[in-house]
C-alpha positions as CSV (number, residue, x, y, z in Angstrom):
1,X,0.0,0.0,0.0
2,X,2.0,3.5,-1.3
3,X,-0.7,5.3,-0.1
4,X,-1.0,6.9,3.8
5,X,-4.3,7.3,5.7
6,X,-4.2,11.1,5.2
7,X,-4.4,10.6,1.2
8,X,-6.6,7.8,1.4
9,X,-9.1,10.3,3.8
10,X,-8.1,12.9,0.9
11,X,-9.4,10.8,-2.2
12,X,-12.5,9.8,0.0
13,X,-13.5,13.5,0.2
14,X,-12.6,14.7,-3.4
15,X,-14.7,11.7,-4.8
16,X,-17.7,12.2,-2.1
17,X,-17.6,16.3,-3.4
18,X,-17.3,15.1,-7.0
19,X,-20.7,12.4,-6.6
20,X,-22.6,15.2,-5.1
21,X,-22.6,17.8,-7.7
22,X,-22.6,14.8,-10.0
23,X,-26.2,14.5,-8.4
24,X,-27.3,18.4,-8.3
25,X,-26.2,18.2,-12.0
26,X,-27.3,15.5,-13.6
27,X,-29.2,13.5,-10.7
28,X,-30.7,10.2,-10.9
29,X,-31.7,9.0,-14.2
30,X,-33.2,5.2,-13.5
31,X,-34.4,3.7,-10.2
32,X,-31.9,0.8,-10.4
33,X,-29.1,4.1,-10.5
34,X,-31.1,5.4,-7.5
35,X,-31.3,1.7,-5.6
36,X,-27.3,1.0,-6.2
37,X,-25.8,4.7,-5.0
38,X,-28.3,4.5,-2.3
39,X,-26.5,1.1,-1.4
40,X,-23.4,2.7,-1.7
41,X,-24.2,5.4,0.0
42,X,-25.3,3.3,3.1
43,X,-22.9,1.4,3.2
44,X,-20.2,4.3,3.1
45,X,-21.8,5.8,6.1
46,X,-21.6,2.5,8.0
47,X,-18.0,2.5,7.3
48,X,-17.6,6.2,7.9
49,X,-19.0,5.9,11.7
50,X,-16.5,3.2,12.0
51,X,-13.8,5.8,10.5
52,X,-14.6,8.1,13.2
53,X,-14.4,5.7,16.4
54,X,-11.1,4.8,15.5
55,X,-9.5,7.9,14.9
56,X,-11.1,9.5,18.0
57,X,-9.5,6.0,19.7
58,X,-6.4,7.1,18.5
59,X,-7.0,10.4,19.2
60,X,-7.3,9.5,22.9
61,X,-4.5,7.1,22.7
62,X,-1.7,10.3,21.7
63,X,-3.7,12.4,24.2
64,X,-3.1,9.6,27.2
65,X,0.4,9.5,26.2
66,X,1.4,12.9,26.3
67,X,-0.8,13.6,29.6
């Protein structure tokens, strides 16, 4: 893996900014388009509360070491 966290967290955001105004633009053009970013979607923000938790763990972790 050449790639750190930081431009992994990086390329996350620029393609989550580039699906959004791919949606104001052009939105949704079939319900099976709708049905599989939905899915995506969902599943992204299951993955992006788990995203948090461990960088507010590790967060914590630098904090107890320095304290």
């Amino acid at each position: 893996m050449t790639e750190n966290i930081e431009q992994h967290a990086e390329g996350a955001a620029r393609s989550l900014v580039e699906l959004v105004r791919a949606l104001q633009d052009r939105g949704i053009e079939r319900p099976v388009e709708a049905y599989r970013v939905h899915s995506y979607l969902t599943r992204c923000a299951g993955e992006l509360r788990t995203a948090v938790e461990l960088i507010e763990a590790s967060v914590q972790q630098l904090q107890n070491r320095v304290g």
